[in-house]
DODO-684382 format. One record per residue (C-alpha): x, y, z. Coordinates in steps of 0.5 Angstrom, whole numbers. Layout:
<atoms>
ATOM       X       Y       Z
ATOM       X       Y       Z
...
</atoms>
This chain:
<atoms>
ATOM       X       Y       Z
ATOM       0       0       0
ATOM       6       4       2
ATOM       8       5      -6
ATOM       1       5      -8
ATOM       0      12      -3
ATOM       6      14      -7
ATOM       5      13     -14
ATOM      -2      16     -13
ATOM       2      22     -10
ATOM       7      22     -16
ATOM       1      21     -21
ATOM      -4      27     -17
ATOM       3      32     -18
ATOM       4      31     -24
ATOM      -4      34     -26
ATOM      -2      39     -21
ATOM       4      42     -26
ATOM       0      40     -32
ATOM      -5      44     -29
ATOM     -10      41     -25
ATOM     -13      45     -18
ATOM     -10      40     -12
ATOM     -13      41      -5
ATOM     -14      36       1
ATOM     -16      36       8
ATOM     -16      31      14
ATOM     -20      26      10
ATOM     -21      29       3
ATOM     -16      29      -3
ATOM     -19      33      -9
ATOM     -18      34     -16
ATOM     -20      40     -20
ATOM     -20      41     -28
ATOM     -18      34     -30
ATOM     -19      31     -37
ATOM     -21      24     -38
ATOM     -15      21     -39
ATOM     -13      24     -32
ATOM     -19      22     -29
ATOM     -18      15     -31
ATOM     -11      15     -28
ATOM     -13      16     -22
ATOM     -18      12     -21
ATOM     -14       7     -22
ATOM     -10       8     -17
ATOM     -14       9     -11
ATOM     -16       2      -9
ATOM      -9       0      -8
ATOM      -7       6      -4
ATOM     -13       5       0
ATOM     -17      11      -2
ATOM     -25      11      -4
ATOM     -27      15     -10
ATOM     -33      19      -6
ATOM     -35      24     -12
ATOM     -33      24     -20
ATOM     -37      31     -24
ATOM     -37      34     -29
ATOM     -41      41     -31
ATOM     -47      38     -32
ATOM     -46      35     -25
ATOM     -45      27     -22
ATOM     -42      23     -28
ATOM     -42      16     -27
ATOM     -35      12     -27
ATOM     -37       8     -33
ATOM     -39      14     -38
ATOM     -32      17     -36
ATOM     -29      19     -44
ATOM     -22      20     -45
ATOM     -24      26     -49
ATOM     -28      29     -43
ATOM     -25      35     -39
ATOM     -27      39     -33
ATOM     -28      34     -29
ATOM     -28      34     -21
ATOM     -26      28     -17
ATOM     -26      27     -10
ATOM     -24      21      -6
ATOM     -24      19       1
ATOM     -18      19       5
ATOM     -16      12       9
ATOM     -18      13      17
ATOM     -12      15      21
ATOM     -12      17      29
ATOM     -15      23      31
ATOM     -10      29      32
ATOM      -7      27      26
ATOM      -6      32      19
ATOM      -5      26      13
ATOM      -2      31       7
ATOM      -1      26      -1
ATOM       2      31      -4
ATOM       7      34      -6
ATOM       2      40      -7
ATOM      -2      40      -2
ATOM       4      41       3
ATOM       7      47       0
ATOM       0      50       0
ATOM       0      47       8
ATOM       7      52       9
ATOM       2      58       8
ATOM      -3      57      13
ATOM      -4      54      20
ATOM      -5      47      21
ATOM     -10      44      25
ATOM      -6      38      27
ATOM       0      38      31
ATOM       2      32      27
ATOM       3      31      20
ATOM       3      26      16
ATOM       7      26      10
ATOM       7      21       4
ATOM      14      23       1
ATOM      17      24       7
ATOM      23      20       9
ATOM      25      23      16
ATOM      22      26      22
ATOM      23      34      23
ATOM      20      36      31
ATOM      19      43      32
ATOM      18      46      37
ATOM      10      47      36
ATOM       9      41      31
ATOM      12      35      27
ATOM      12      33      20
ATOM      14      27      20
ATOM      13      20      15
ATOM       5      17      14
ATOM       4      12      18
ATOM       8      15      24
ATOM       4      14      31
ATOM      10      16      36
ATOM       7      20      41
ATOM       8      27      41
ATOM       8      33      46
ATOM       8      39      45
ATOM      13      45      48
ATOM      10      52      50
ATOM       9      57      44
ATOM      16      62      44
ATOM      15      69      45
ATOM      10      72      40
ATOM      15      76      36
ATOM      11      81      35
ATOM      13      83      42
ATOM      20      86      39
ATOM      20      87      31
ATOM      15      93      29
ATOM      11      91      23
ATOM      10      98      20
ATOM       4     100      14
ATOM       3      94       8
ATOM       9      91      11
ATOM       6      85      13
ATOM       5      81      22
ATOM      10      78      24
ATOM       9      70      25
ATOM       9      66      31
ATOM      15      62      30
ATOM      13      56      34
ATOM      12      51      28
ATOM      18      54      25
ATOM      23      53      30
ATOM      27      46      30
ATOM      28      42      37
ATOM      34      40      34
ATOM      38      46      30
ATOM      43      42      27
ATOM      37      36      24
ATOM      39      34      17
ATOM      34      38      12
ATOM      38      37       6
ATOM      34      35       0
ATOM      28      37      -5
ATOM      22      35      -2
ATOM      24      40       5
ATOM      27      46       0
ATOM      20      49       0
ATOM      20      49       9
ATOM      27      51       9
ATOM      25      57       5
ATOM      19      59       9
ATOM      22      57      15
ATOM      28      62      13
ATOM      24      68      12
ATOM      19      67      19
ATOM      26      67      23
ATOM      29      73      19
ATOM      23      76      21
ATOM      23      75      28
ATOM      30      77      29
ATOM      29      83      26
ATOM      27      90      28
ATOM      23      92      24
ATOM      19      90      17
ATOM      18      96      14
ATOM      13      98       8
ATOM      16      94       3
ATOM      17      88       6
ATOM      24      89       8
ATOM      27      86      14
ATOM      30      93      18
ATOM      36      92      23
ATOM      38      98      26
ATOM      44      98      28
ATOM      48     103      27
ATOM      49     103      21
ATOM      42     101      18
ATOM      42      95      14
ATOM      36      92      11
ATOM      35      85       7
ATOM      30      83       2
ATOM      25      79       4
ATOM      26      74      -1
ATOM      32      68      -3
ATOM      30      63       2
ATOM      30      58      -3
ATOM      37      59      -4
ATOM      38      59       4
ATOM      44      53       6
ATOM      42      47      10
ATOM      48      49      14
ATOM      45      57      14
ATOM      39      56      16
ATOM      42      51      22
ATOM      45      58      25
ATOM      39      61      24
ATOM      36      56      28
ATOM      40      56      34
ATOM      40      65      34
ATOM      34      64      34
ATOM      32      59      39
ATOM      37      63      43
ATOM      34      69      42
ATOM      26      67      44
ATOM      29      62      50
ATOM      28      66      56
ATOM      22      71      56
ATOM      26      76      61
ATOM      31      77      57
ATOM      27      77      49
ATOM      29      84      49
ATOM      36      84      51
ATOM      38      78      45
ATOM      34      81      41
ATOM      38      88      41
ATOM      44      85      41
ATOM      44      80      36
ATOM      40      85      31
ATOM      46      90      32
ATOM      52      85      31
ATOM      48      83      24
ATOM      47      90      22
ATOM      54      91      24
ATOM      57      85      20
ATOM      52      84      15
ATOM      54      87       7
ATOM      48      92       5
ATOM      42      91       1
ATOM      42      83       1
ATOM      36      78       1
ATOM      35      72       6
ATOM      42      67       4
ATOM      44      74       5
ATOM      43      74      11
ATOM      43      67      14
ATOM      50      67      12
ATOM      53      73      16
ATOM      48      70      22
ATOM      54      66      25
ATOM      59      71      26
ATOM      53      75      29
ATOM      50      71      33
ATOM      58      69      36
ATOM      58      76      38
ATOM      52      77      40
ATOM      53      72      46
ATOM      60      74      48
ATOM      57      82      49
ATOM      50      78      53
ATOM      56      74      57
ATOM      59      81      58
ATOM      54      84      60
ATOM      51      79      65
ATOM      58      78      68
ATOM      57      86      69
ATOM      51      85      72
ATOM      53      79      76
ATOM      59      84      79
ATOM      53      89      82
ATOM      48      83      84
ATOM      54      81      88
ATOM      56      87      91
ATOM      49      89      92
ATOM      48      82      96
ATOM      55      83     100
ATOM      52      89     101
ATOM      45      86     104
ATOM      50      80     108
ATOM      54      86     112
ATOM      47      89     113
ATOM      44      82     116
ATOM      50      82     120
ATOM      50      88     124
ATOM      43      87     125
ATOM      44      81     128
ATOM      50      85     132
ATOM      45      90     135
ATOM      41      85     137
ATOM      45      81     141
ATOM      48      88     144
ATOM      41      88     145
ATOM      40      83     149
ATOM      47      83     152
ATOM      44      89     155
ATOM      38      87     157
ATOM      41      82     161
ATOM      46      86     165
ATOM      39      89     166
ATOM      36      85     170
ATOM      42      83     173
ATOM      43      89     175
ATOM      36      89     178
ATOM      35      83     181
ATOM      43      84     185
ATOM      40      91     187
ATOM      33      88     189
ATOM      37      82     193
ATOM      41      87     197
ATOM      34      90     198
ATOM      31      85     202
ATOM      37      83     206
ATOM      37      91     208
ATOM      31      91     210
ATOM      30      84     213
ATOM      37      86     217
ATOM      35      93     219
ATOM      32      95     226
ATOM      24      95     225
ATOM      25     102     228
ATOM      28     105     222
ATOM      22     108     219
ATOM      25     110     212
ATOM      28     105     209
ATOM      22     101     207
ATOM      19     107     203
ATOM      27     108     200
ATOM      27      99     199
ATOM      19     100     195
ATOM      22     106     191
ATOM      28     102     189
ATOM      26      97     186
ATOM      20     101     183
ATOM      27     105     179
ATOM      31      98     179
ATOM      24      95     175
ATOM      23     102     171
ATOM      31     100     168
ATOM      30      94     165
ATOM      23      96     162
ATOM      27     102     158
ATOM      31      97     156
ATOM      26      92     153
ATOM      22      99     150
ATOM      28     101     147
ATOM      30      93     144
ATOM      23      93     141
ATOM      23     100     139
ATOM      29      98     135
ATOM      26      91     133
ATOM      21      95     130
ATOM      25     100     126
ATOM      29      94     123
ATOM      22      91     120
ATOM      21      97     117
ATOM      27      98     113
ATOM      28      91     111
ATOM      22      91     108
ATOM      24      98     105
ATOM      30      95     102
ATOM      27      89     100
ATOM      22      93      95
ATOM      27      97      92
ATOM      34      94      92
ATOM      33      86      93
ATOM      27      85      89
ATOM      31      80      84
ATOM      33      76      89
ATOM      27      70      89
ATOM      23      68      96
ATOM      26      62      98
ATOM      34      66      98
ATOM      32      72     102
ATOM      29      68     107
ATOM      35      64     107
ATOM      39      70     107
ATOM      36      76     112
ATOM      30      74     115
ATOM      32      67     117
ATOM      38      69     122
ATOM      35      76     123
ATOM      28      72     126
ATOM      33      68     130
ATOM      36      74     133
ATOM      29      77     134
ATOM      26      71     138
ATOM      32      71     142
ATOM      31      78     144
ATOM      24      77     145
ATOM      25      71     150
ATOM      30      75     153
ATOM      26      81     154
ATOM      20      77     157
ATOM      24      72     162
ATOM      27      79     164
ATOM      21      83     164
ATOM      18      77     169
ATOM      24      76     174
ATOM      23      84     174
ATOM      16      84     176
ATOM      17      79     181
ATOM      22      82     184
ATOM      19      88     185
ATOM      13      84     188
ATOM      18      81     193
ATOM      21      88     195
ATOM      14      90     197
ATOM      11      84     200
ATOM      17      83     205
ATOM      17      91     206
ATOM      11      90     208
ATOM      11      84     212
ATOM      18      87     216
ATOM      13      94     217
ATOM       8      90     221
ATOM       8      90     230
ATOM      10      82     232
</atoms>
């Protein structure tokens, strides 16, 4: 059936170039304006190659297979393409397949009778009939509408999924390919440049200014085409960075290129650009990452400090509540070791060990007033100078250790403010106590 298929394409092309009208689609082969000889030739062959004639007219409509003539002319013959699984385009002809190139298929696999290899793009596969391997599609790349300025009647830029090889360097060689090769040269040409001006010309700006015909895809070479392939493809690979790429590779093209050249033109230079095109991109993320790397030293001695603060913090803290529980000590030893005559030293004990508590509030009010102040400017600085470091590294890096030289601070204060209190409960309760007549 295979060879069958095959001549039934071969003999259906050969109308096409005498002049017949070819088109097919998922589950129809049709051919326009045949003759009786040719209508003949066909229908011979569709049997074999697995095909069911459906329709056979001429101008005065449905015309039965026996009263067919060699002299007839005008004649429509449609037929009924073999069932093949859903998701699947299956394309005979030679014909139909460059008509295919001018438009978006609904299918993401394409069968295709002469084929003999299988060619993956990034949003498509063309690919022998027959071939039922699964296929899974890959996100569509940025539309390049997004950076290449269509300008008048010049026409859109295209999106270049259907265009763009999963495997650049992939053999395209031969005539059967020579049409894809072409169109697929001039979509990616279009959306490495910058502008497609009213004529059609694809404008890089440069400086100087250079601009290429739209035209001589068809003399593109294999090798050629795989350099436009992989600027391409490393143009459109990261969203973020699209505009970047785009620029420097379009100014390495106008600065290389001859002037007033066509797409083989193009292609020939993109080599050499696309080199240089990335040594400046490496130069200029090895740049960024120097002030990235500056900016996050900067961030680490910040984080530093501020841990340093914290713990001088609680340190201070602590030799506060040291302090008032030494000072409260000697309190309740004076007054208990003290005559019970001495009137005044139990209003002196109360006021001092109010003063002794007072210490150490100041001291946890000021700590969390610095707390506080720190929270603010961390977030201040995240929003204006860190906001390209993502979540997870600024949690590894600021608040994590700040947090945990907050939580210990904040122990501190309260196991300080407690003893504190408690402190001062005691001096009071054993002033009173030692006051009263026994």
């Amino acid at each position: 059936m295979e060879r069958s298929r095959t001549a039934l394409a071969h003999a259906v092309d050969a109308l096409a170039r005498a002049g017949a009208t070819v088109t097919e689609s998922r589950t129809e082969i049709a051919v326009y304006q045949l003759d009786g000889v040719g209508a003949r030739g066909i229908l011979s062959l569709l049997g074999p190659a697995g095909f069911t004639l459906s329709r056979l007219a001429d101008e005065g409509g449905a015309l039965p297979v026996d009263l067919l003539a060699d002299e007839s002319n005008g004649i429509e013959l449609v037929a009924d393409k073999p069932a093949v699984p859903d998701g699947i385009l299956p394309i005979l002809t030679r014909t139909a397949f460059r008509a295919l190139l001018d438009r978006e298929p609904d299918q993401h696999v394409i069968w295709i009778q002469e084929l003999d290899r299988r060619v993956d793009t990034v949003r498509s596969r063309l690919t022998p009939w027959g071939d039922e391997e699964p296929f899974t599609l890959n996100a569509d790349p940025v539309d390049p509408a997004r950076v290449v300025r269509a300008l008048g009647n010049g026409g859109m830029v295209e999106p270049i999924g259907r265009w763009l090889l999963r495997d650049p360097d992939l053999d395209l060689s031969g005539p059967f390919l020579s049409p894809w090769r072409a169109r697929a040269a001039g979509a990616l040409a279009a959306a490495l440049a910058q502008e497609l001006e009213r004529d059609g010309r694809l404008l890089f700006r440069g400086p100087p200014p250079t601009r290429f015909r739209a035209s001589g895809g068809d003399r593109v070479e294999v090798a050629a085409l795989a350099d436009l392939q992989r600027a391409a493809a490393w143009t459109y690979e990261n969203p973020r960075e699209l505009e970047n790429r785009h620029g420097l590779l379009a100014a390495e093209v106008a600065r290389t290129a001859l002037r007033d050249g066509d797409l083989a033109d193009l292609t020939s230079v993109m080599s050499g650009a696309f080199e240089g095109a990335r040594i400046a991109y490496g130069f200029g993320v090895t740049q960024q990452s120097r002030d990235a790397l500056k900016t996050l030293s900067d961030l680490r001695k910040a984080v530093t400090e501020e841990t340093v603060k914290l713990a001088d913090a609680t340190r201070s803290l602590a030799a506060a509540m040291t302090t008032s529980a030494i000072g409260n000590a000697g309190l309740i030893i004076a007054r208990l070791t003290l005559p019970k005559g001495a009137g005044f030293v139990g209003p002196a004990a109360v006021i001092i060990g109010v003063a002794l508590a007072a210490y150490v509030t100041v001291v946890i009010a000021s700590g969390w007033h610095f707390l506080s102040i720190q929270r603010d400017l961390r977030a201040d600085w995240k929003e204006r100078l860190y906001r390209f470091l993502p979540e997870p590294e600024y949690e590894k890096m600021v608040t994590t250790p700040i947090g945990r030289a907050e939580i210990g601070f904040r122990n501190a204060a309260i196991g300080s403010g407690v003893i504190a209190v408690l402190m001062l409960v005691a001096v009071v309760l054993i002033v009173m106590s030692a006051g009263r007549p026994s």
